[in-house]
VOTOR-690601 format. One line per 2 residues: their letters; for each residue x, y, z of C-alpha. Coordinates in nm, 4 decimals. Example, Ala and Ser with C-alpha at 12.3 -4.5 7.8 and 13.67 -1.06 7.14 Angstrom:
as	1.2300,-0.4500,0.7800; 1.3670,-0.1060,0.7140
END
This chain:
xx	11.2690,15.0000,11.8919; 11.0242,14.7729,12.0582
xx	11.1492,14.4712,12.1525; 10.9493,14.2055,12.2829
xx	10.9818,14.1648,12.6469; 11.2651,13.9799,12.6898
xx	11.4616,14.2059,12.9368; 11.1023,14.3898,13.0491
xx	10.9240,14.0737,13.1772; 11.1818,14.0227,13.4580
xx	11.1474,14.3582,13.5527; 10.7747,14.3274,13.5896
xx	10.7877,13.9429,13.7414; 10.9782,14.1409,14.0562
xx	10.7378,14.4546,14.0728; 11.0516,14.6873,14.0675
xx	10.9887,14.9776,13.9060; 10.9608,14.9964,13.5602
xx	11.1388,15.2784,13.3407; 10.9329,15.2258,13.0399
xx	10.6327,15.3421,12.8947; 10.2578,15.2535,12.9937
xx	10.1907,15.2118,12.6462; 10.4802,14.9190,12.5447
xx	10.2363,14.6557,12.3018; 10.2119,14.3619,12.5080
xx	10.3382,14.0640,12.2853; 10.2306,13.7312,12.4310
xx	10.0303,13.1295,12.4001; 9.8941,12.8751,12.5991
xx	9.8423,12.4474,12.5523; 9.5932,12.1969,12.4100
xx	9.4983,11.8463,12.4222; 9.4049,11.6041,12.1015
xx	9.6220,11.6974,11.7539; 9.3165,11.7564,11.4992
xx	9.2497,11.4888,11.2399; 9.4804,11.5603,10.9738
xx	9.3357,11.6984,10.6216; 9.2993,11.4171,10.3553
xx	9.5903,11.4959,10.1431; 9.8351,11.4186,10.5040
xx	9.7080,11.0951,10.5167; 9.9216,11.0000,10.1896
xx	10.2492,11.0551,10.3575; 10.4213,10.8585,10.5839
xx	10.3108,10.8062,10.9464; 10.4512,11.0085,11.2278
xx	10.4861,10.9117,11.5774; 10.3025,11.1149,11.8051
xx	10.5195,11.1695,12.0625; 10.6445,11.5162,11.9970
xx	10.4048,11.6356,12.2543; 10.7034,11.5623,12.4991
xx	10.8558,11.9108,12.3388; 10.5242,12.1400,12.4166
xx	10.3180,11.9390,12.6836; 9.9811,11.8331,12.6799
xx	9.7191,12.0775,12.8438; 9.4293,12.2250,12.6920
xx	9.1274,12.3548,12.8257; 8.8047,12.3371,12.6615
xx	8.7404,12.5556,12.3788; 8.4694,12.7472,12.5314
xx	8.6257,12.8086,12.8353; 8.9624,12.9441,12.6402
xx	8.7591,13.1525,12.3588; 8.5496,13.2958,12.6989
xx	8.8926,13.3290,12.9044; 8.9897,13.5178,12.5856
xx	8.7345,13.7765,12.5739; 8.8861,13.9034,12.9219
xx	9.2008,14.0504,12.7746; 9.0348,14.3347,12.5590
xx	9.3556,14.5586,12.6100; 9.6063,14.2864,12.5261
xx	9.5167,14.2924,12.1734; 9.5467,14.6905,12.1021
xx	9.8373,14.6881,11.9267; 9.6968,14.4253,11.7212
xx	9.5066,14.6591,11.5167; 9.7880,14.9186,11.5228
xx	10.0374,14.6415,11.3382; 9.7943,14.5653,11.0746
xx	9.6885,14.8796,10.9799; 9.9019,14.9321,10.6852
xx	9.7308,14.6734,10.5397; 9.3807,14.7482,10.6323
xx	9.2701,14.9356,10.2983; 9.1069,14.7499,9.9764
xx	9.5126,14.6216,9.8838; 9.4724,14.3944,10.2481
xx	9.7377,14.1431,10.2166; 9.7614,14.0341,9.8820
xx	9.9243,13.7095,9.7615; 10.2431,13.9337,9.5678
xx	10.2899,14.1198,9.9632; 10.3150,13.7523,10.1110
xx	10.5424,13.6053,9.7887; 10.7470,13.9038,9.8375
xx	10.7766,13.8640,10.2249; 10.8545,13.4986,10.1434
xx	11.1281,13.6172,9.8798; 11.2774,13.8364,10.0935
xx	11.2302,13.7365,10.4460; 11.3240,13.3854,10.4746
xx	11.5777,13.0973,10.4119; 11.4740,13.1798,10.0710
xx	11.6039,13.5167,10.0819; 11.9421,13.4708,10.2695
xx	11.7410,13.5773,10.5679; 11.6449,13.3966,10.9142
xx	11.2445,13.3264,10.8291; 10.9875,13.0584,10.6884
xx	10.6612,13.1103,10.5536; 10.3751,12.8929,10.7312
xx	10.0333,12.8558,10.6871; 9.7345,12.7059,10.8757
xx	9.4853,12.5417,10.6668; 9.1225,12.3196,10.8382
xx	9.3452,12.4035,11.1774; 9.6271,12.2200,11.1137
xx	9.9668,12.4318,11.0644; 10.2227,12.3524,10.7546
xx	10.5367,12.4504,10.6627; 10.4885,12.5880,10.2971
xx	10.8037,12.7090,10.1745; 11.1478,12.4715,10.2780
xx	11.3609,12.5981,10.4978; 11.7041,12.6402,10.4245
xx	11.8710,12.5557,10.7830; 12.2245,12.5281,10.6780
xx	12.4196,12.8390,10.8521; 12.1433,12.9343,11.0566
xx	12.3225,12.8184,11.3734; 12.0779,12.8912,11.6831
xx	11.8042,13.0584,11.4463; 11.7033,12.6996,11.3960
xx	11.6242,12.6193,11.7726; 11.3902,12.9235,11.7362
xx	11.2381,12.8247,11.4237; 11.1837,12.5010,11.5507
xx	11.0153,12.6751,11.8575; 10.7561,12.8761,11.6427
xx	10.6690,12.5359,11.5179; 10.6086,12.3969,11.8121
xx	10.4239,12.6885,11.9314; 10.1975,12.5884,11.6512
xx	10.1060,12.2858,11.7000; 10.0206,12.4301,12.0744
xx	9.7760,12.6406,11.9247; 9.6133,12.4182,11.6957
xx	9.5776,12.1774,11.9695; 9.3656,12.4449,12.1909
xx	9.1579,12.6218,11.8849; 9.1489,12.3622,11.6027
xx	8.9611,12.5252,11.2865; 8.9287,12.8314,11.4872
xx	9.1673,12.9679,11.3692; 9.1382,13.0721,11.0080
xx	9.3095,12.9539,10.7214; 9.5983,13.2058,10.6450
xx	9.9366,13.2190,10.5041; 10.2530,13.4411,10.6989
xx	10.5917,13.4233,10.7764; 10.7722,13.4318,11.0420
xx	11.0988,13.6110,11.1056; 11.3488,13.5246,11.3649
xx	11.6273,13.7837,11.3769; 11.6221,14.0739,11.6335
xx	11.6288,14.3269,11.4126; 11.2964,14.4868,11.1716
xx	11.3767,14.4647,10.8272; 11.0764,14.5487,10.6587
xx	11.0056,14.9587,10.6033; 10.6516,15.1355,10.5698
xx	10.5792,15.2642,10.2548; 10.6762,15.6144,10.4131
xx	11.0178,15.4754,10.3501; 10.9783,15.2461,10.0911
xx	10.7118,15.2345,9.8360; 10.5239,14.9723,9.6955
xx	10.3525,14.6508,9.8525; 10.4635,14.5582,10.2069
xx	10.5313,14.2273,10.2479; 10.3586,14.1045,10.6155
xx	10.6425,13.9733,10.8045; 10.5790,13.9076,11.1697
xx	10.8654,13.9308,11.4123; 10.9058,14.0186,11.7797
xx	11.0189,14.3416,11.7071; 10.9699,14.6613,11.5315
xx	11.0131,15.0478,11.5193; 10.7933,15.3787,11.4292
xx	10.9385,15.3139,11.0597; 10.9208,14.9300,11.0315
xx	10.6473,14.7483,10.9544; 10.6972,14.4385,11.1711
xx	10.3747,14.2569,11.2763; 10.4890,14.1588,11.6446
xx	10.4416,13.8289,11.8141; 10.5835,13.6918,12.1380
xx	10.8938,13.6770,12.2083; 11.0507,13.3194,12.1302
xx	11.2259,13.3766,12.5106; 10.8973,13.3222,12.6585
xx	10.8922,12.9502,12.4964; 11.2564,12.8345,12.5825
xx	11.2774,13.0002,12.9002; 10.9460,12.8277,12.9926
xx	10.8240,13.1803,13.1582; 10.5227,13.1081,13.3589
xx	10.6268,12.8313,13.5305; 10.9639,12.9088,13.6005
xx	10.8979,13.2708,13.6736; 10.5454,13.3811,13.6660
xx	10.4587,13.1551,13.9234; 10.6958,13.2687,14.1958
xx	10.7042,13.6260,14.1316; 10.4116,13.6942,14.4479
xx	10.6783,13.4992,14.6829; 11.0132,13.6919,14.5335
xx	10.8315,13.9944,14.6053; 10.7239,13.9462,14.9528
xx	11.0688,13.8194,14.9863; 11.1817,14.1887,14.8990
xx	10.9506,14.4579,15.0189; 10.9955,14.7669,14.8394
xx	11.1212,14.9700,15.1186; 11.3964,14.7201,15.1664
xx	11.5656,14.7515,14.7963; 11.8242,14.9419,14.6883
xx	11.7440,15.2736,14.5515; 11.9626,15.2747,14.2416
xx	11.9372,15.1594,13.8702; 12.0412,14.8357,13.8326
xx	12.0711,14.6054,13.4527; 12.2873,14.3274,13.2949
xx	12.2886,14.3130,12.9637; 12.5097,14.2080,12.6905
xx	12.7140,14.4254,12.4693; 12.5063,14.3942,12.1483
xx	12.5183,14.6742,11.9042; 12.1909,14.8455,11.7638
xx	12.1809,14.8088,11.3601; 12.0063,15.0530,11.2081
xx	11.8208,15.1238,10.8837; 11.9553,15.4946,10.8225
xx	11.6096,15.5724,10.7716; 11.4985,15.4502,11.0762
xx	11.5277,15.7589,11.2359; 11.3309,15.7046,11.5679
xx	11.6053,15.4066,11.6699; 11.9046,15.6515,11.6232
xx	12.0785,15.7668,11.9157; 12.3746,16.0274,12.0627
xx	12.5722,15.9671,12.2889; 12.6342,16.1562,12.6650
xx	12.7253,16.5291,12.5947; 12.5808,16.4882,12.2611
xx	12.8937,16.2658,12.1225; 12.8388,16.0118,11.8187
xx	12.7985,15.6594,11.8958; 12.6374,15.5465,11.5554
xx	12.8105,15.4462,11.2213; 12.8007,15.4141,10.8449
xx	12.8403,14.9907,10.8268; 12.6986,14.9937,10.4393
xx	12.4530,15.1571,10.2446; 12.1465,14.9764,10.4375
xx	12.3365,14.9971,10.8081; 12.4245,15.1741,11.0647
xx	12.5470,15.0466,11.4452; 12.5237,15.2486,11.7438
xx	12.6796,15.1179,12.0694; 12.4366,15.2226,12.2689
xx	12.4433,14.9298,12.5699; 12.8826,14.9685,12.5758
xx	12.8548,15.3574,12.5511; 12.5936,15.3591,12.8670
xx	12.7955,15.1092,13.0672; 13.1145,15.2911,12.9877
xx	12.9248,15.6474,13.0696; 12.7565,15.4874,13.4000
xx	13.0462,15.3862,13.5387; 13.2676,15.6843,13.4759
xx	13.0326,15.9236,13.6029; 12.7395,15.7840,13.8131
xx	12.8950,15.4360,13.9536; 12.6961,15.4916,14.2933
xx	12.3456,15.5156,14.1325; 12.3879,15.3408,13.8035
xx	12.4762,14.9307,13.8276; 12.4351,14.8553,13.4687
xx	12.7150,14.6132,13.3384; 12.8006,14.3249,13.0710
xx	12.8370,14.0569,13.3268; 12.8929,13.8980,13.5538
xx	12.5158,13.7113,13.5141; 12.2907,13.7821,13.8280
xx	11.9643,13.5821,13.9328; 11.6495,13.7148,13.9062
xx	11.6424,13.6786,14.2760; 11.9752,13.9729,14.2831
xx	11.7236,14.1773,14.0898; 11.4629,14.1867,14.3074
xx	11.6729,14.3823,14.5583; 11.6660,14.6741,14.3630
xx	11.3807,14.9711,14.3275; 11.4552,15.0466,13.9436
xx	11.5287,14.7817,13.6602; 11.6902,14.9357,13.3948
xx	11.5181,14.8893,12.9884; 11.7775,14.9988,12.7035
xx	11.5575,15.1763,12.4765; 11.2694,15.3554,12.6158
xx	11.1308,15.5778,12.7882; 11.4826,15.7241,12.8401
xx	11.7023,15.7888,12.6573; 11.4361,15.9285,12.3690
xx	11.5216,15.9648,12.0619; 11.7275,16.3228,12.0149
xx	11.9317,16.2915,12.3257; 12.1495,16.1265,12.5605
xx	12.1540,15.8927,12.8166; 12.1512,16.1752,13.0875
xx	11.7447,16.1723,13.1240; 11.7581,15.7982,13.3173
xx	11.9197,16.1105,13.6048; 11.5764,16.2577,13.5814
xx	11.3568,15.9467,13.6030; 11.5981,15.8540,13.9625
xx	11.5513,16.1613,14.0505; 11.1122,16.2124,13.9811
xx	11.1062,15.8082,14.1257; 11.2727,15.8817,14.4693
xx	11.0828,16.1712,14.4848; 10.7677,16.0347,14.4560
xx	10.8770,15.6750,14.6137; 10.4869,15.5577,14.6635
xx	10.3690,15.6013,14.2994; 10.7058,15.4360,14.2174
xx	10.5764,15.1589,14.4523; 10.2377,15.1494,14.2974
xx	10.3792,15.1484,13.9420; 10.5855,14.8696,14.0198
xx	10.3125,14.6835,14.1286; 10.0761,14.7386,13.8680
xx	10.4073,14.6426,13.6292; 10.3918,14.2783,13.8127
xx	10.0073,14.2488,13.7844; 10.0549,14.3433,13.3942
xx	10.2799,14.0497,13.3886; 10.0891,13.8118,13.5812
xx	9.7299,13.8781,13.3324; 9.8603,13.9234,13.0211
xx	10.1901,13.7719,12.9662; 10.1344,13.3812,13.1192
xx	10.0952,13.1590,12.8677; 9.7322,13.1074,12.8141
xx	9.6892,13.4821,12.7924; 9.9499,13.4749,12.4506
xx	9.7666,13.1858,12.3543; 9.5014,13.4255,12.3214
xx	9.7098,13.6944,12.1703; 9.8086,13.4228,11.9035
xx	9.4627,13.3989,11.8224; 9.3353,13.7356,11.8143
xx	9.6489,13.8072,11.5781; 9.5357,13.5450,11.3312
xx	9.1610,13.5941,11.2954; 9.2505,13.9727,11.2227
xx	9.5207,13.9526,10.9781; 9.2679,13.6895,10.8247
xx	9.0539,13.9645,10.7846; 9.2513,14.1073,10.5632
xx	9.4021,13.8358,10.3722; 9.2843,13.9069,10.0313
xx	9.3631,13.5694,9.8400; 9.2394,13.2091,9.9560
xx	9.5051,13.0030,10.1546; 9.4672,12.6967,10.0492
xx	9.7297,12.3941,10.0055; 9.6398,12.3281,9.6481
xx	9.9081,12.3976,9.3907; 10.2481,12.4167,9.6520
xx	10.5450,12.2990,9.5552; 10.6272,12.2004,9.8923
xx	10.3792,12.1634,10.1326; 10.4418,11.9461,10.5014
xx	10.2399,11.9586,10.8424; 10.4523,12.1344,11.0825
xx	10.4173,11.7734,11.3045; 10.5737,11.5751,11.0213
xx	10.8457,11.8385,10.9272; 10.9614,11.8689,11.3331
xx	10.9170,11.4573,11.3102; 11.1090,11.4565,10.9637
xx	11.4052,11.7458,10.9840; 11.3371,11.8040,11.3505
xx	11.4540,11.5066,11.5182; 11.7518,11.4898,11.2607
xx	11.9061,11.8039,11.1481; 12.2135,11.8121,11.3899
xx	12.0797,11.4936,11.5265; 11.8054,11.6808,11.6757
xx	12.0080,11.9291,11.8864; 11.8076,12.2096,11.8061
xx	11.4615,12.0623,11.8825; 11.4174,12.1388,12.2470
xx	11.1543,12.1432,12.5325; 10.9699,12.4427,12.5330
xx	10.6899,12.6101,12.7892; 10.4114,12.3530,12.8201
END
């Protein structure tokens, strides 16, 4: 399954080496200045203070400059095309795939999602979110907003009018018509597998852990801090126990266990759970506790990580689909082998990270993403005939600031 980033970026920010495919879709935002005038129809509701800026920061750069800056990052958008593609045919996405993704894949369906839209540049909140129960799926709702209102700052009416939803959940939900026929509703989410249909965007991690600044931007220094040939040759990873759920036909994200042993299970009709980060702690440290650190806990800085060669990812390259965990033995075992091209992937990892995952660079991404699945938006998004229509800056102003008495509005990357 692949996840967006949030266990990969750290491993890249260091320039250890990084057990994961060259391929992995990079999923990546970046800030503005002046909110756009408002379409007539806002100015009949009630003023809003304009102070939530203090939640995403107040940097732009001019448009030119940004769409130019853009045009640099030809590779970033690869797997834009890739996403969309079930849609690119004379269907596109029609307005019964976006009701049913609305139906299914939000508050309105029992599930962790709201349906958005940008119309003249200026992003609303078209469907009303049903927070109750959400618990911290609202502080990442509330994120995507803000994320926004970032991007409408920097592009305005440059970005098309469209209608999507986004999903918050960690887990794809939405099958390809290989699995499931019919229309497929255009959800995006920050994950996906070979049978899902996911439309990725970044990783809400990026936002709340405010990742350039507070990584990016010292990753050079933590580096030089840590020359290769002074970390520890062995696999190191913290990660909490989470259990993989499955969509029994999702067969790519199944997985055995070491010596072939079953670590998945029936849950319901629609589930299955494999334990895959327990079962490779539990297997690590009963058989390879010299070379393989990977534990629950305790926590460790991203400084402690940087003193090791190889980061350790929980779903791919190894550990393919079809076998065990055994094959991370083989990567160790090619990597101190050939310890300079380890070097010089590590690097390259860390200069991935530095291009195309800052903020401006997903900004971009953001962008890209919309224009294209414009492209094949086959009904006019338009904010005539909703039953609930509200800018994204008075909704955040509105339920924001008091659902929970605002707890779950936080500070995100500016």
């Amino acid at each position: 399954m692949a996840a967006a980033m949030a266990v990969v970026v750290e491993v890249e920010m260091v320039a250890s080496l990084l057990l994961l495919p060259a391929n992995l879709p990079l999923l990546l935002l970046v800030l503005s200045l002046v909110l756009l005038s408002p379409p007539p129809l806002l100015l009949l509701l009630p003023a809003v203070r304009a102070d939530l800026t203090r939640y995403y920061g107040n940097t732009t750069y001019p448009l030119n400059e940004q769409l130019s800056y853009c045009e640099t990052l030809g590779e970033l958008y690869d797997g834009i095309g890739a996403d969309l593609r079930l849609w690119n045919n004379s269907e596109g996405i029609s307005r019964e795939a976006l009701n049913l993704a609305i139906s299914r894949y939000t508050t309105r369906g029992q599930q962790k999602g709201m349906a958005l839209a940008f119309y003249d540049g200026v992003p609303y909140v078209v469907d009303e979110p049903k927070l109750t129960g959400l618990g911290h799926h609202v502080n990442i709702l509330f994120t995507y907003m803000l994320v926004m209102l970032d991007l409408a700052r920097q592009y305005g009416n440059q970005i098309p009018d469209i209608e999507f939803v986004i999903a918050s959940s960690d887990r794809p939900l939405v099958l390809t018509a290989a699995q499931q026929p019919g229309p497929i509703p255009p959800v995006m989410r920050f994950c996906s597998s070979d049978e899902h249909a996911e439309i990725k965007i970044p990783i809400f991690h990026f936002y709340t852990k405010k990742y350039t600044q507070k990584y990016l931007a010292g990753c050079e220094e933590l580096a030089a801090k840590h020359p290769w040939a002074d970390r520890q040759p062995i696999v190191f990873g913290r990660f909490s126990k989470y259990y993989r759920y499955i969509h029994p036909l999702a067969n790519s994200t199944l997985r055995v266990g070491a010596r072939n042993s079953t670590i998945c299970r029936q849950e319901s009709l629609l589930t299955q759970t494999c334990a895959v980060r327990s079962h490779f702690m539990e297997w690590a440290a009963r058989r390879h506790p010299a070379l393989l650190d990977v534990k629950s806990g305790p926590r460790v800085s991203l400084e402690k990580h940087a003193e090791f060669k190889y980061l350790l990812h929980h779903y791919i390259p190894v550990w393919k689909a079809g076998g065990g965990p055994e094959d991370v033995l083989e990567a160790v075992k090619w990597a101190s082998l050939n310890d300079k091209e380890a070097e010089r992937m590590a690097a390259a990892a860390q200069a991935v990270a530095l291009k195309y995952l800052n903020k401006r660079a997903r900004s971009c991404y953001w962008l890209k993403l919309f224009q294209a699945y414009a492209s094949l938006q086959r009904f006019p998004a338009t904010p005539a005939n909703k039953t609930y229509l509200r800018s994204v800056e008075q909704y955040l102003e509105t339920v924001g600031r008091k659902f929970e008495g605002g707890q779950q509005l936080h500070k995100i990357e500016y």
